[in-house]
C-alpha positions in Angstrom: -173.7 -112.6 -110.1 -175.6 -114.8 -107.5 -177.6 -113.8 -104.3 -174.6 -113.8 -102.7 -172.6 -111.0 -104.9 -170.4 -114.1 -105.9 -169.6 -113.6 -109.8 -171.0 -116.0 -111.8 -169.9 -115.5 -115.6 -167.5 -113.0 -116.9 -167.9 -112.1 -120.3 -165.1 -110.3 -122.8 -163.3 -107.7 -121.5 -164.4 -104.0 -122.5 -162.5 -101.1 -122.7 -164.2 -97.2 -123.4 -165.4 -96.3 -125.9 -166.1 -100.0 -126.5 -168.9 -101.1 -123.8 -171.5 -103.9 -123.5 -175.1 -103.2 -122.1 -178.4 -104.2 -121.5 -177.8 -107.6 -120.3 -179.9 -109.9 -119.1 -181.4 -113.7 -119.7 -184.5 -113.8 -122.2 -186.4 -116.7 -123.9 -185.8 -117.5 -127.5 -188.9 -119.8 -128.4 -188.5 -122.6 -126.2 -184.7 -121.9 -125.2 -183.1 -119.4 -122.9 -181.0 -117.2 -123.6 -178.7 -114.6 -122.9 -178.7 -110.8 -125.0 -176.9 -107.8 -124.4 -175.8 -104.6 -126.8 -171.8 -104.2 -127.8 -170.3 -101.6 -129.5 -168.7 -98.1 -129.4 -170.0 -96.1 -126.6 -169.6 -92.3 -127.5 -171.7 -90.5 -124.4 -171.9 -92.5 -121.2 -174.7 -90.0 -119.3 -176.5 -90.4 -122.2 -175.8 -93.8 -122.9 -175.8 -93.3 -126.8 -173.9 -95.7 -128.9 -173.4 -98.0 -132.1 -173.2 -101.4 -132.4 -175.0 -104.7 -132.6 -176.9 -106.9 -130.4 -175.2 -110.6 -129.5 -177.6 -113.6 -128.3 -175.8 -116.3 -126.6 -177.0 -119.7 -125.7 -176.6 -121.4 -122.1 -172.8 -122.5 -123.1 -172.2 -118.8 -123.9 -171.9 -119.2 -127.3 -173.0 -116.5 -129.8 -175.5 -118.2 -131.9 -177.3 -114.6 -133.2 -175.9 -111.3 -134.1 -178.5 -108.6 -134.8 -177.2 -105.4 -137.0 -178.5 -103.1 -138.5 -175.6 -101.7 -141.5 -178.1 -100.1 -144.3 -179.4 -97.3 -144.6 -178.0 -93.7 -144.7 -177.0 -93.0 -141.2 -175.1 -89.9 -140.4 -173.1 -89.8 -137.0 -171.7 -86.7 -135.3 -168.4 -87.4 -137.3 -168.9 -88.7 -140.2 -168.1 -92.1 -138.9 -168.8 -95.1 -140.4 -169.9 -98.9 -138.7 -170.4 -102.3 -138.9 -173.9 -102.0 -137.2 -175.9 -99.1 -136.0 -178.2 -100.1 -133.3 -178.1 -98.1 -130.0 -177.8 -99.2 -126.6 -181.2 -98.5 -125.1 -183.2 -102.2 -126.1 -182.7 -105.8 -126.9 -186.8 -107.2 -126.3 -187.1 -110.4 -127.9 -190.2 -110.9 -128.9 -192.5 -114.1 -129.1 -192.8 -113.9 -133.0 -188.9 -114.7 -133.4 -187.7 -110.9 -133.8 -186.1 -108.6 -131.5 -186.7 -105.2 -130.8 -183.8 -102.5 -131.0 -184.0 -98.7 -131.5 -181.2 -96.4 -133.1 -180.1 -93.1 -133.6 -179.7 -90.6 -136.8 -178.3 -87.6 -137.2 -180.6 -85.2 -138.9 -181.4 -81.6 -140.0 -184.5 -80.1 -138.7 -186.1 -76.2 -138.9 -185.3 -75.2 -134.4 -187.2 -71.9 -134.8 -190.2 -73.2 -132.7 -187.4 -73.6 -129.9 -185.3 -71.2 -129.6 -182.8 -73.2 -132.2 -181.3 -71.7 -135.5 -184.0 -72.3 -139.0 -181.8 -75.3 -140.2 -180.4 -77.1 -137.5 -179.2 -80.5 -136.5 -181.5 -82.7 -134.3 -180.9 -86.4 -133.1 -183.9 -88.7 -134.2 -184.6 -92.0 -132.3 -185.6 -95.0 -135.0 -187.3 -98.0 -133.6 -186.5 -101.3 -135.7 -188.1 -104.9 -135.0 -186.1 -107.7 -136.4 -186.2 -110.9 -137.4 -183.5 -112.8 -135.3 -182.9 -115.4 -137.9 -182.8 -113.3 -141.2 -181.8 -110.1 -140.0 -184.4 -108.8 -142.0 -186.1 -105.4 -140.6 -190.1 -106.5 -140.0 -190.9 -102.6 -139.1 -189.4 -99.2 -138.4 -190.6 -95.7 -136.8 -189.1 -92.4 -136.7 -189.7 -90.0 -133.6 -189.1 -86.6 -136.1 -191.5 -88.9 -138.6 -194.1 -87.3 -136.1 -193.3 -84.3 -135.6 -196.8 -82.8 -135.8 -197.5 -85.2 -132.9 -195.2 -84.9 -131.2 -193.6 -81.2 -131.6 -190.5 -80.2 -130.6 -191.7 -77.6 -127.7 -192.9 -80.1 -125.8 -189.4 -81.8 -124.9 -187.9 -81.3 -121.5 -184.5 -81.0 -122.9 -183.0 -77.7 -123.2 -181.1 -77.1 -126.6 -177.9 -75.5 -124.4 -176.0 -74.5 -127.4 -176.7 -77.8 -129.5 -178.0 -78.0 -132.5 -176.5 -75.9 -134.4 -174.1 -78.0 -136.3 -173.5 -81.7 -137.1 -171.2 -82.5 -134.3 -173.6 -81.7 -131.4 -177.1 -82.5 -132.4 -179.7 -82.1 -130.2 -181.0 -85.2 -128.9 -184.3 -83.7 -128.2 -186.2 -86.9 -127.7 -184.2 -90.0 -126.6 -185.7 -93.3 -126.8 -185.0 -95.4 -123.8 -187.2 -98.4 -124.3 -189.9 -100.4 -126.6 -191.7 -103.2 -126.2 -193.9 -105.1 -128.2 -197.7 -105.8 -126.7 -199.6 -107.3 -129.1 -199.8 -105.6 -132.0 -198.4 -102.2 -130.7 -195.2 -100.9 -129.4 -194.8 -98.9 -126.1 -192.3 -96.3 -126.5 -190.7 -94.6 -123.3 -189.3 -91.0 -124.4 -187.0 -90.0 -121.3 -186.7 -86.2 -122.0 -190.6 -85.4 -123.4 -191.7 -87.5 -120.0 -193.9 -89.5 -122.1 -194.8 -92.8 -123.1 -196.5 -93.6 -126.5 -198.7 -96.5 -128.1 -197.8 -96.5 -131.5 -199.7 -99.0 -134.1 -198.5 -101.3 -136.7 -199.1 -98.7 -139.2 -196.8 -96.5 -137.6 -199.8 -94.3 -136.0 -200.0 -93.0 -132.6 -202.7 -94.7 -130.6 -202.6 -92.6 -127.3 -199.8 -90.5 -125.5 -199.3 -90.5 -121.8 -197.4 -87.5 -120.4 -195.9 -88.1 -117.0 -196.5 -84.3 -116.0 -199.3 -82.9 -117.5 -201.3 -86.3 -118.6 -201.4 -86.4 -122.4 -204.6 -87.7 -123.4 -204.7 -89.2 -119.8 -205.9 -88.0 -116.6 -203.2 -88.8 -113.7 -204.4 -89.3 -110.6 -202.9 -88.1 -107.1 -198.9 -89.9 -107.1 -199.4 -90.7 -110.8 -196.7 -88.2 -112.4 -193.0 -89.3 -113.7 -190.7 -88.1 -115.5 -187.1 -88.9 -116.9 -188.8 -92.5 -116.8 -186.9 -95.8 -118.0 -187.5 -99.5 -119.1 -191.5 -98.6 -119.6 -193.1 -102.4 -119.7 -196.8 -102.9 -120.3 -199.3 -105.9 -119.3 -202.5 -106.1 -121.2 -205.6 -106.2 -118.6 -209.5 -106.9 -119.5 -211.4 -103.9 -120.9 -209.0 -102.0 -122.8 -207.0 -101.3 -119.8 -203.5 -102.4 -118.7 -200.7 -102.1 -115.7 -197.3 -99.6 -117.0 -194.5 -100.0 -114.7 -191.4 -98.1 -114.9 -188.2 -96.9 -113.1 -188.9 -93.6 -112.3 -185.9 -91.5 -112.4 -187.8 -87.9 -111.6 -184.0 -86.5 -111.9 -182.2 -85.4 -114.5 -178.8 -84.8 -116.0 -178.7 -81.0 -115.8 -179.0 -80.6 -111.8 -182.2 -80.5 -111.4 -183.3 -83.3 -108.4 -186.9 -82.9 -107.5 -187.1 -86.2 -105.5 -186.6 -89.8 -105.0 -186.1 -92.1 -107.5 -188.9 -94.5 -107.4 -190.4 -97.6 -109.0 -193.5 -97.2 -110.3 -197.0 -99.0 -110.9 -199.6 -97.3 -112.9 -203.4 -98.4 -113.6 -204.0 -97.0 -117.7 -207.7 -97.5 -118.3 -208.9 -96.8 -121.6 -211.7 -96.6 -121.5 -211.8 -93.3 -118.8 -208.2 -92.4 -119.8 -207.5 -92.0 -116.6 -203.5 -93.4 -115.1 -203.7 -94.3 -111.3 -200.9 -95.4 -108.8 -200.9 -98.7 -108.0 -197.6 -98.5 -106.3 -194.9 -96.1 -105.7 -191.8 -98.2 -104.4 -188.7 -96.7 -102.4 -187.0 -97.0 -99.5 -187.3 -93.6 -97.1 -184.7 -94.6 -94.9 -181.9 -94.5 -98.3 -183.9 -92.3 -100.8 -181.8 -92.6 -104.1 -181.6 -90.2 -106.7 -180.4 -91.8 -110.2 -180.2 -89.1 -112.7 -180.4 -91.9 -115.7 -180.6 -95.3 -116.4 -183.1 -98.0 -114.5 -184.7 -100.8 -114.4 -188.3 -102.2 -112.8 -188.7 -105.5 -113.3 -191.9 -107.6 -111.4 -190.7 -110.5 -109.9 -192.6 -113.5 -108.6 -194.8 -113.2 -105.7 -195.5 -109.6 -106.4 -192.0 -108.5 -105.5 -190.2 -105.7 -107.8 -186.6 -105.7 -108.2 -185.2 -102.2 -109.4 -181.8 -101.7 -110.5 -181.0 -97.8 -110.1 -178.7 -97.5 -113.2 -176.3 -94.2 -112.6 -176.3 -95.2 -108.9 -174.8 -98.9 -108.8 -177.7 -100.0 -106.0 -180.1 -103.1 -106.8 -182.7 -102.9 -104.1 -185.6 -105.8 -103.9 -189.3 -104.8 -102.5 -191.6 -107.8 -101.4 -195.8 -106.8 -102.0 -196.3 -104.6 -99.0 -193.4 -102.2 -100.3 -190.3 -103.3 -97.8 -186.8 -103.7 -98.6 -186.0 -107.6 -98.4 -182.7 -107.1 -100.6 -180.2 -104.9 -101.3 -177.1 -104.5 -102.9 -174.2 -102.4 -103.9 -171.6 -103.4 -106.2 -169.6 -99.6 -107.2 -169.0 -95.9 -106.6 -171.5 -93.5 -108.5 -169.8 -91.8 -111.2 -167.1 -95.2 -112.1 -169.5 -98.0 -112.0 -173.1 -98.4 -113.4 -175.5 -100.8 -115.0 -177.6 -99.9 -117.4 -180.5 -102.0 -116.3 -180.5 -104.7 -113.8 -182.4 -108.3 -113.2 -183.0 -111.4 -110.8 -183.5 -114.2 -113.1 -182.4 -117.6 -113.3 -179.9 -119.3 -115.0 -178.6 -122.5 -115.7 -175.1 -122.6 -117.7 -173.4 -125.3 -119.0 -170.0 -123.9 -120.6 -168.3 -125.6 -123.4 -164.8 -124.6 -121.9 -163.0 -126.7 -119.4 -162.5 -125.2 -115.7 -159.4 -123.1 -114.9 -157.1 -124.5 -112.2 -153.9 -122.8 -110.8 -151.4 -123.7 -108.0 -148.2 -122.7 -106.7 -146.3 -124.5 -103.6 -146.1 -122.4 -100.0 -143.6 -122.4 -97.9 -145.0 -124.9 -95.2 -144.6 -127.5 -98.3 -148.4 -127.5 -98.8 -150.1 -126.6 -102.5 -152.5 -124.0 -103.2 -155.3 -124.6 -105.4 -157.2 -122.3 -106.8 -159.8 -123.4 -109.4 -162.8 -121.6 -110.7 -165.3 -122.8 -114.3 -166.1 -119.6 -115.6 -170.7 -120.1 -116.6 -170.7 -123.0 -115.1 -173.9 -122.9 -112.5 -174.3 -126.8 -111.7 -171.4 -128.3 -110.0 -171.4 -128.3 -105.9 -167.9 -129.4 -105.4 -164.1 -129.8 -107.0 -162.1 -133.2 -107.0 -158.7 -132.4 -106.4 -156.3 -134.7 -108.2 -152.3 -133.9 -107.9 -149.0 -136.1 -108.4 -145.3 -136.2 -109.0 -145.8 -136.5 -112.9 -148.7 -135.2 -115.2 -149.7 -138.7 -115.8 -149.7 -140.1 -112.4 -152.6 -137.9 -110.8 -154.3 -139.1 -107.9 -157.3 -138.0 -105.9 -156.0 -136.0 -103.3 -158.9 -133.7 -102.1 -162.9 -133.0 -102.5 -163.4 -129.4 -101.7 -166.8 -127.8 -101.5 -167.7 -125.5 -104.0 -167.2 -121.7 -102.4 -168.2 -119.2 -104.8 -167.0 -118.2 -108.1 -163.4 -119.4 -107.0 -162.1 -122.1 -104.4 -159.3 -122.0 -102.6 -158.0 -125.5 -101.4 -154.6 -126.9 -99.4 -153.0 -129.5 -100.7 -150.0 -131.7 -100.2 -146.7 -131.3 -101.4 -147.2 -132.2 -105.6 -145.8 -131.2 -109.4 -148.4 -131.0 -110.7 -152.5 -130.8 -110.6 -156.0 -130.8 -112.5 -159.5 -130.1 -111.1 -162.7 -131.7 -111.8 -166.2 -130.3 -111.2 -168.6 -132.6 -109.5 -171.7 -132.4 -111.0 -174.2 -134.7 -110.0 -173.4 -138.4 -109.8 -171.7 -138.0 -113.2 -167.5 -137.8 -114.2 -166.1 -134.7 -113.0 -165.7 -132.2 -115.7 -162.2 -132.0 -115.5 -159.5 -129.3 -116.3 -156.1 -129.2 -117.9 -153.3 -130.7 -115.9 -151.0 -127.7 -114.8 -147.4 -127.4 -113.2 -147.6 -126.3 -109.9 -145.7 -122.7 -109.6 -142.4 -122.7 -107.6 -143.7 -119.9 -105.4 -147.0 -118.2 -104.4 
């Protein structure tokens, strides 16, 4: 959608359990693009699904599908898919692969927490994939690690699950990855942690949003229940994390305002230090999952607050410049959120539909579904569908116009773009009534 809340593209309709996620504009070597996650949906709090990852170019046409079919999975039911990959990433990379994360169903010894000897876990596999070939260039297993990363130290209860196949328990959940460099930063939302994990699969360090890891947080440092973790790589072995930082979670628990937050890792001390803690005091929010931070030019941060359908903007001394609601919590939500541009040029003509009023007058209404060029419609209308006249040049206002004109059979639209020929739609009959 635009600044302005006005809709800009509407992409195919979904219907639970079927969803689409994670949508947003990325670059695709020199192009841009479009990438979002589609598939079966089968725990919206949890936001754990299976399907594939679609990559559109700027006339919204699919020109990539990333799946992931092989392998043995095993679901909660036994089901069987097309493509596995869950909802929780889509990062392009700039080597031409993308990077996407699943889940598997697998048996695991619970003893060490409270759960039976042989029970039933949810692992979180990371995949990076070449776009073209659709060809897996690495994977990583979170249960791969166990000695690592041991099963006591998740925040998640067990609460009666894992105990059969039908309710693992998804111990870890893997909510982001990105590639930076050579290395992949994992976000884990219920162990509170994000890892540095090496080409070779090893763990290079382990930051714990409550206790540290193998860090040292300084004062306003902790997080926890963190998403969309993103790294930039600074000068001597130190870099900036920033995350959305949920602090809330899923079982009740709400220790305080959902933030967006800055942290200084330097690794050389091992020490993570607040740069910048963002939220608004005035309308403290408290999303129990889901959440986006992304840095925005001019050192503002835009955060989308997932489970609570708010987009709020903060320019560099921490104020509010933009906000935005577009839902009621518990019916609307959006996995992550962005402000990014976007020029479409859709290979579909515009829509155009009109009906006659009783003061003898038309009604137009005429929208171009992607299209984010044209400033104005040409209004052409006449007695026969091949005797169309200009009647009309109607600014553009919004997603759809709304126009008056005179007393006609039939009309088409075109879409002034520029100096060029309006791109124009189909002629329709006008409708009787309104």
């Amino acid at each position: 959608m635009s600044d302005d809340g006005q809709l800009v593209w509407h992409g195919p309709i979904q219907s639970f359990p079927t969803a689409a996620l994670g949508f947003q504009a990325q670059k695709l070597g020199n192009n841009e693009v479009l990438t979002y996650w589609n598939g079966i949906s089968d725990n919206v709090s949890q936001q754990r699904g299976y399907g594939a990852i679609s990559i559109l170019d700027n006339t919204y046409t699919e020109i990539h599908r990333i799946s992931l079919g092989h392998g043995l999975f095993v679901t909660t039911d036994n089901a069987t898919y097309d493509s596995y990959l869950d909802v929780h990433e889509d990062f392009i990379t700039d080597r031409g692969t993308i990077i996407a994360v699943a889940t598997n169903v697998t048996r695991a010894h619970l003893r060490s927490v409270g759960g039976p000897q042989c029970g039933w876990i949810l692992d979180c596999l990371l995949y990076e994939i070449d776009i073209k070939t659709n060809e897996v260039k690495f994977s990583w297993s979170a249960y791969d690690h166990i000695k690592e990363i041991p099963f006591n130290q998740s925040l998640y209860p067990l609460h009666g699950t894992g105990y059969n196949q039908s309710m693992p328990w998804n111990y870890f959940v893997m909510n982001s990855v990105q590639l930076l460099g050579n290395d992949y930063i994992v976000s884990s939302r219920y162990y509170c942690s994000v890892y540095s994990v090496n080409s070779d699969g090893k763990l290079n360090w382990h930051l714990q949003g409550q206790t540290g890891g193998d860090f040292y947080l300084g004062p306003g440092a902790q997080f926890c229940y963190q998403h969309h973790v993103r790294a930039e790589l600074l000068e001597s072995n130190s870099l900036l994390l920033h995350m959305h930082n949920n602090k809330n979670d899923d079982l009740g628990a709400s220790v305080g305002p959902t933030t967006g937050l800055l942290l200084n890792l330097d690794g050389n001390t091992r020490r993570a230090v607040l740069k910048s803690s963002l939220f608004d005091p005035k309308a403290q929010i408290y999303s129990l999952f889901m959440g986006s931070y992304q840095s925005l030019d001019e050192g503002h941060v835009f955060l989308g607050h997932g489970y609570i359908p708010q987009l709020v903007e903060f320019d560099t001394t921490g104020t509010e410049v933009y906000a935005a609601s577009f839902g009621h919590v518990g019916v609307t939500f959006s996995y992550r959120a962005f402000r990014q541009a976007w020029m479409g040029v859709p290979n579909t003509l515009p829509d155009v539909y009109a009906c006659a009023l009783s003061n003898g007058t038309t009604a137009v209404y005429m929208s171009w579904n992607g299209a984010t060029a044209y400033t104005a419609w040409a209004i052409y209308g006449g007695e026969s569908a091949n005797s169309l006249r200009l009647l009309h040049i109607a600014d553009r206002a919004g997603f759809e116009t709304h126009a008056d004109v005179g007393n006609v059979a039939f009309v088409q639209v075109g879409a002034i773009v520029g100096i060029g020929t309006p791109a124009r739609s189909s002629v329709v009959t006008v409708e009787q009534k309104c």
